[in-house]
N, C-alpha and C positions, 0 to 999 in steps of 0.2 A: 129692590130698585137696581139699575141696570145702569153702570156707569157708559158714558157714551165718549168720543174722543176730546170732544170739545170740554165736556166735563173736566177730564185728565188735564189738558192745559190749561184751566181756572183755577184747578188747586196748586197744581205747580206754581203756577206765576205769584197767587196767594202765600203761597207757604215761602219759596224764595224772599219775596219781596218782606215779606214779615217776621224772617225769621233769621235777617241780617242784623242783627245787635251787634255794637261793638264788643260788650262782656260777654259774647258766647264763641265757643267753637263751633264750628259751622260744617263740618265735618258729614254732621245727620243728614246734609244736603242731599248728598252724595246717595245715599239711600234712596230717599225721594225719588232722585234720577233714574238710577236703577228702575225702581219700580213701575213707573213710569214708562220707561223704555217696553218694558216686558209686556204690560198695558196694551201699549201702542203698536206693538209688533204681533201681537196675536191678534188685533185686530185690523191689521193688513192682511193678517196671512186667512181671517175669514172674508175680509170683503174685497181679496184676491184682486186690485185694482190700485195703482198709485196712483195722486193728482198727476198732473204731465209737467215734465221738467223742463224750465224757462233757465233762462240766464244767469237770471239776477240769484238763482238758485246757490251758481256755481260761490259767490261770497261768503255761503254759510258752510259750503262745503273744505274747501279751502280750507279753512282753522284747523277742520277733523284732520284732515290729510296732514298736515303741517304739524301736527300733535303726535301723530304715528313717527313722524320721519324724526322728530325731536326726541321722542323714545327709544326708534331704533339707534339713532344717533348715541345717546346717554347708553344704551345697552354696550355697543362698539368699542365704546371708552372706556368702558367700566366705573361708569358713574356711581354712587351709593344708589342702592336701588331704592330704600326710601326714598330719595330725591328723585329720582327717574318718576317713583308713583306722583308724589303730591307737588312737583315742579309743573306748575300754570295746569292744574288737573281739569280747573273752576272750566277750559276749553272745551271739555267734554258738554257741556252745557248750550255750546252750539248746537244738539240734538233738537232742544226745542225748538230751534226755526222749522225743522222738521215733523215736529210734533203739531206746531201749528198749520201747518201746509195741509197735514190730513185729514188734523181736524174742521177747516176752514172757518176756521174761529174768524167773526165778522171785527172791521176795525173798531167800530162803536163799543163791542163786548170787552177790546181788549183796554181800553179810553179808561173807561167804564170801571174797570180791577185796578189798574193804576192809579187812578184818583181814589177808589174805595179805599185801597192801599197806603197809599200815601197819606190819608187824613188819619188810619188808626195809629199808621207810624210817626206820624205828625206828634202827635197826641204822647206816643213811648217817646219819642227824644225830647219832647219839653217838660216831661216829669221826671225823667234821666237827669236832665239838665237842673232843675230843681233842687231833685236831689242833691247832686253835686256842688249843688252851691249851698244849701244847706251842711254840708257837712263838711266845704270846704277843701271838697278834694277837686280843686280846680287843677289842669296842666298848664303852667306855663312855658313859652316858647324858650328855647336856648338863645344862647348870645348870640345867633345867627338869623334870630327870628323877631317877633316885633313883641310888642311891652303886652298885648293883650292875653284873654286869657280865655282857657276851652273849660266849654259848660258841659257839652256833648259833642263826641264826635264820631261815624262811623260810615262807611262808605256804602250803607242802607239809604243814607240820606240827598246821592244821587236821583232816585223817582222822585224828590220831592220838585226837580227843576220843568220836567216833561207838566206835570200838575201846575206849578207855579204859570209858566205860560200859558196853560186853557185856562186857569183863570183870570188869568189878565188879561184874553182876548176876551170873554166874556164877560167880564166888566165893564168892559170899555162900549160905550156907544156905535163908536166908530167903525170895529170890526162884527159889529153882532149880526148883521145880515149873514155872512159868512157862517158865522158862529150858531148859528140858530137851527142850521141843517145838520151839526153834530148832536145838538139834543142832550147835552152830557151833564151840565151843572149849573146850579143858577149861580147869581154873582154872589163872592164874598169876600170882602175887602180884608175879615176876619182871617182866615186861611191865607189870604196874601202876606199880611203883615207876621202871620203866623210862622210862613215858613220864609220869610224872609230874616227876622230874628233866629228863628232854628240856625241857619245855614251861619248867621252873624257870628252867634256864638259856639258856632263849631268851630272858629277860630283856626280854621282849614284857607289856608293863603288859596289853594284851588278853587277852592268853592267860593271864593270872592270874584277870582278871575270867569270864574262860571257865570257867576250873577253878572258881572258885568257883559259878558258877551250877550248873556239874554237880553240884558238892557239895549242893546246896540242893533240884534237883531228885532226886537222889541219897536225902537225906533225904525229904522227900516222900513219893517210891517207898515207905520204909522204913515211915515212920508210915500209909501204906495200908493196906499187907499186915498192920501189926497190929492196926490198926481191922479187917480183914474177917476175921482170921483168931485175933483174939485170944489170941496165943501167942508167944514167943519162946523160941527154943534160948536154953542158957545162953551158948556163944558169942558169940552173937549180943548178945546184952545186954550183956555183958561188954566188947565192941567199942564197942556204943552208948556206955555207960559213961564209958571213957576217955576217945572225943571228944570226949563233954559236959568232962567235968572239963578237959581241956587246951584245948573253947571257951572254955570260964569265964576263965580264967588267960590266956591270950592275947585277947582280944577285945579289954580296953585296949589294947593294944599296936596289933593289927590297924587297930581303929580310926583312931588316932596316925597311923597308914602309912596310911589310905586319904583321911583327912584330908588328909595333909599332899601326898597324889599329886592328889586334886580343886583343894584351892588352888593349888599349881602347873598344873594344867594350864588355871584358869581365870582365871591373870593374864595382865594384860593385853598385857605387854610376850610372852606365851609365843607361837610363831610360829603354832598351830592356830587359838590364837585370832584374831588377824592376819586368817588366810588366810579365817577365818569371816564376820568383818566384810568384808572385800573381796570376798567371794562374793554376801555377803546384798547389799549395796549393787550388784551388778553381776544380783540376778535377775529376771529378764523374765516374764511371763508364755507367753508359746509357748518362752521355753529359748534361749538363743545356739546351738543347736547341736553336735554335736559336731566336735572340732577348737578350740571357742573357747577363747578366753582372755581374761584379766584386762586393761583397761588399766592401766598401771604397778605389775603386779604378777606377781610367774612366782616359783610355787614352784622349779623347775628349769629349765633350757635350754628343754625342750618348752612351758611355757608352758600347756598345757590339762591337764594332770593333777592332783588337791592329795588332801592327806592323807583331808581331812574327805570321806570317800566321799558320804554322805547329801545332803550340800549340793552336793556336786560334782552329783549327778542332776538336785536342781530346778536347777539353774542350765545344764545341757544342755536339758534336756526339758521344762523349765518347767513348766504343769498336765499334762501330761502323765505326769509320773513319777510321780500320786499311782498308776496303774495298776502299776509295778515296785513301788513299796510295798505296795499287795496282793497280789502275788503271794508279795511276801517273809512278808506276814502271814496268805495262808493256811494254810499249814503248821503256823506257831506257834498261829492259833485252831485247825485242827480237833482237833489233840492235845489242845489244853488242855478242848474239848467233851468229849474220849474221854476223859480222863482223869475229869473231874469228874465227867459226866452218864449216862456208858454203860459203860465199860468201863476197867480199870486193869493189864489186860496192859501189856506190856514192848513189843508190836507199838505199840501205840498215842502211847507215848514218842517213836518213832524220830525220825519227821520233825520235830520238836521238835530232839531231838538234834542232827540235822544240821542244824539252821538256827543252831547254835550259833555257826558261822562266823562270822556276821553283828557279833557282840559286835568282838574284835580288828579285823571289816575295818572297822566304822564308822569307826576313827583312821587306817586305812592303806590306800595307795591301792591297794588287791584286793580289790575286792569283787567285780570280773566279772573277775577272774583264773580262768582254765580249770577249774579245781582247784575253786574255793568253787564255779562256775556249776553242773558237775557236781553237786555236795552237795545243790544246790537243786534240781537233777532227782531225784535219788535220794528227796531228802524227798515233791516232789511224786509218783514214780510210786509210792512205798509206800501214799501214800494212794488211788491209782488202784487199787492192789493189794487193798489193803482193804474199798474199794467192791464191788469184781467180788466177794471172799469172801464178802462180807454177802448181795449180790444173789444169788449162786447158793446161802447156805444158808437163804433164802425158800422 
């Protein structure tokens, strides 16, 4: 049997996405990669032909570039070379936009491994979770954080939000015309309620902010389709309905807790913010490098990794990183373009969607964990995706 390219990116995304556990070292990944790469390059170098290079290309490129300069940078300084290797490594994984480009894995196929994905992973963090509460090794939050308590938690549990939304558009009545031409899952209220608990008692303050933006964009979607279509099933209303009356009723409340999770996470004595000011105080203009670190300050043993992802960037790559933050914002502007100015399909949402990542990993140190870099390819080639269908129904 004859692996093909498309092949190669099915198990990658498979093997990634499933083999993001919080109890494992993740390391193996890297291998994967590797292999992969090798895969992929010898079958360029026979079918002596690269897709042809668009724009939207240049965002996946970017990170690589920015990766190299972050290294040469850590080299320069004389960073621990340990840290030069495994400081934001997980970037190397931008490869796969590339990987997908030649293999021209269609969007339905890639839908398709994410949902498949997400339902086995589904399935390991609610037995995880089980677990844990069976044997009572639950984490509780520190004094900076709220009275709940983590069943499971691990930043795998990102794919579960991209799923959560095709199945809520697919549920729904109201968007299923739209939804009917992806062909990807039938409805289950089962899976929604599933991974909405999951993410609950991940007891990840991000991953609440997450749910909640979905919810918003969610609504959104909702108030579209009745602006274009002016109509709603009684169902459908009916649903509308009850949210509004239990927003109503809960929103004091909500409020109180969102409140009281901002003043905590903006005191002074709280370790993020700490780790903020020791950053902002420590950034360069060209970037310390990766590998660097704080003097008189180490969030853990390693010394160059910290919570606050965002500041941790300028503070490797210095002007530099405004280029990672474009890439992370092209995704978010071109959907918001589609949405608003041109079109309000459910194709147009996605890379959106997937960049939802971004919310939980701003507080935690994954933001170029394998798993989110992947997301960010995916967002990026759907818009690559979109381009070539506009271009060729010119």
């Amino acid at each position: 049997m004859t692996l093909s390219a498309r092949d190669i990116v099915c198990l990658v995304l498979y093997f990634i996405f499933l083999t993001t556990i919080s109890i494992w070292d993740i390391s193996f990944q890297y291998i994967a990669l590797i292999a992969a790469l090798i895969m992929i390059f010898w079958m360029v170098l026979l079918r002596g032909k690269w897709p042809k290079f668009i724009f939207i290309d240049l965002f996946a490129l970017l990170p690589l570039f920015i990766w190299l300069y972050g290294v040469s940078i850590g080299v320069l300084n004389s960073n621990n070379n340990a840290g030069i290797v495994r400081n934001f490594a997980g970037m190397l994984f931008y490869l796969v936009y590339f990987f997908m480009v030649f293999s021209s894995i269609s969007r339905s196929k890639i839908l398709a491994i994410v949902i498949k994905a997400s339902t086995i992973y589904l399935i390991i963090a609610l037995m995880l979770g089980v677990i844990s509460f069976i044997n009572g090794n639950l984490v509780s939050f520190d004094e900076y954080g709220t009275s709940s308590i983590r069943f499971y938690f691990s930043v795998g549990q990102s794919i579960l939000i991209p799923t959560l939304f095709i199945y809520l558009c697919g549920s729904s009545h109201f968007f299923r015309s739209d939804f009917d031409r992806m062909a990807i899952v039938k409805r289950s209220r089962i899976i929604i309620l599933a991974i909405i608990i999951s993410l609950i008692f991940s007891g990840g303050k991000g991953y609440y902010l997450e749910l909640g933006a979905l919810a918003l964009i969610f609504f959104f979607l909702f108030i579209i389709r009745f602006i274009k279509k002016l109509k709603i099933d009684f169902k459908s209303f009916f649903l509308l309905t009850i949210l509004v009356t239990i927003g109503i009723y809960i929103l004091p409340e909500l409020t109180n807790i969102f409140s009281s999770l901002i003043f905590m996470e903006f005191d002074n004595n709280h370790p993020r913010v700490i780790q903020g000011k020791a950053l902002i105080e420590d950034f360069t203009l060209f970037g310390k490098g990766l590998g660097a670190v704080i003097p008189h300050y180490s969030r853990d043993a390693l010394g160059y990794g910290f919570e606050l992802s965002f500041h941790n960037i300028v503070h490797k790559f210095g002007i530099f990183s405004v280029f990672v933050f474009a890439s992370y914002l092209a995704p978010i502007f071109y959907s918001l373009n589609e949405i608003f100015y041109r079109t309000s399909k459910i194709n147009s949402y996605l890379p959106l969607i997937f960049m939802l990542y971004l919310i939980p990993a701003s507080a935690n140190p994954s933001i170029f964990a394998p798993v989110c870099v992947i997301m960010h390819c995916i967002a990026l080639y759907f818009i690559r995706l979109n381009i070539y269908e506009k271009t060729k129904n010119v």
